[in-house]
N, C-alpha and C positions, 0 to 999 in steps of 0.2 A: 672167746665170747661168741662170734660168729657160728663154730661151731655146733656149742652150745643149744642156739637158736635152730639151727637147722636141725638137731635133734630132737629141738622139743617141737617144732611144726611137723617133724614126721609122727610124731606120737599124737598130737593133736589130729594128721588130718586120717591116721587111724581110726582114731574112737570118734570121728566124726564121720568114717566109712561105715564102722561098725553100729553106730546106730543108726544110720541109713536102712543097715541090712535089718536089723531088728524094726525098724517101722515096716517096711516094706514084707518079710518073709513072716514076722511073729504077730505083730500089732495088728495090722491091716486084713490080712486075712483070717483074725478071728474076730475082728469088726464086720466084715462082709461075709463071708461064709459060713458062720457060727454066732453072729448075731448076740457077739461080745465083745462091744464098743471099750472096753473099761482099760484094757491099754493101752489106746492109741494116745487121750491128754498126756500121761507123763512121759511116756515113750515120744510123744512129738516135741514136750518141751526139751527133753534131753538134749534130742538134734536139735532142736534151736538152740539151745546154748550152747552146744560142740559146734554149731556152724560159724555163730558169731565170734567163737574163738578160733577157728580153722580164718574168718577170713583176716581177724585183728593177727592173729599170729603170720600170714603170709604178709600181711604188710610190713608188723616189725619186722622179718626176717629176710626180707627182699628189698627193703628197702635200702640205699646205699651199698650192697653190699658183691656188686657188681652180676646180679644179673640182667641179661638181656630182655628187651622190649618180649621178644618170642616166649621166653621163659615166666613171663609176667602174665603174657597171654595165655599158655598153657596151664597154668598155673591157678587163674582167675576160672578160666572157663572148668577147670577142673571142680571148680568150688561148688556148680550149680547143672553139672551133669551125675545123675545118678552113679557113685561108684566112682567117681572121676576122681578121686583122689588116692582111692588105689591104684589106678592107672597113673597115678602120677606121681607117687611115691618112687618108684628106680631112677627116674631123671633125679630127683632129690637126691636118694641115695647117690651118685652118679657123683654130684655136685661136691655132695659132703666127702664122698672119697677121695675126690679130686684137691678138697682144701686140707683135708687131713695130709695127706702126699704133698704139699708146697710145704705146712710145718715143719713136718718131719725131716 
């Protein structure tokens, strides 16, 4: 189960990198430079709704389930820096390789 969990927040705080990158490189610059606002609403609601699941899923997922205060910090601040969860997806992987190997 564990596991499980740590797989699906790394897929979550993907598609919550990935439409970061799409607000910021697609959305926004043809709102400002080209003076065609028209995909910034769905494209920002998207990231909102991958963000609010990037941060319910880091709570399920960390909760109990032994990591440390550092790890919670890294992880949180990850949520609300641009890209930060790409940066912060290898310690995950890290994590999850490391519980796979205690199973096994």
């Amino acid at each position: 189960m564990a596991l499980a969990m740590i797989r699906l927040f790394r897929f979550i705080g993907l598609v919550e990198g990935i439409t970061t990158l799409a607000l910021f490189v697609v959305a926004m610059p043809l709102k400002y430079w080209f003076a065609t606002p028209g995909l910034v609403p769905p494209v920002g609601m998207i990231h909102g709704v991958a963000f609010i699941a990037y941060v319910m899923a880091m709570i399920a997922c960390l909760w109990g389930r032994g990591f440390t205060r550092g790890e919670w910090a890294r992880t949180t601040i990850a949520a609300f820096v641009p890209f930060g969860t790409f940066l912060n997806d290898p310690f995950l992987k890290r994590k999850q390789l490391l519980d796979e190997s205690r199973i096994a």
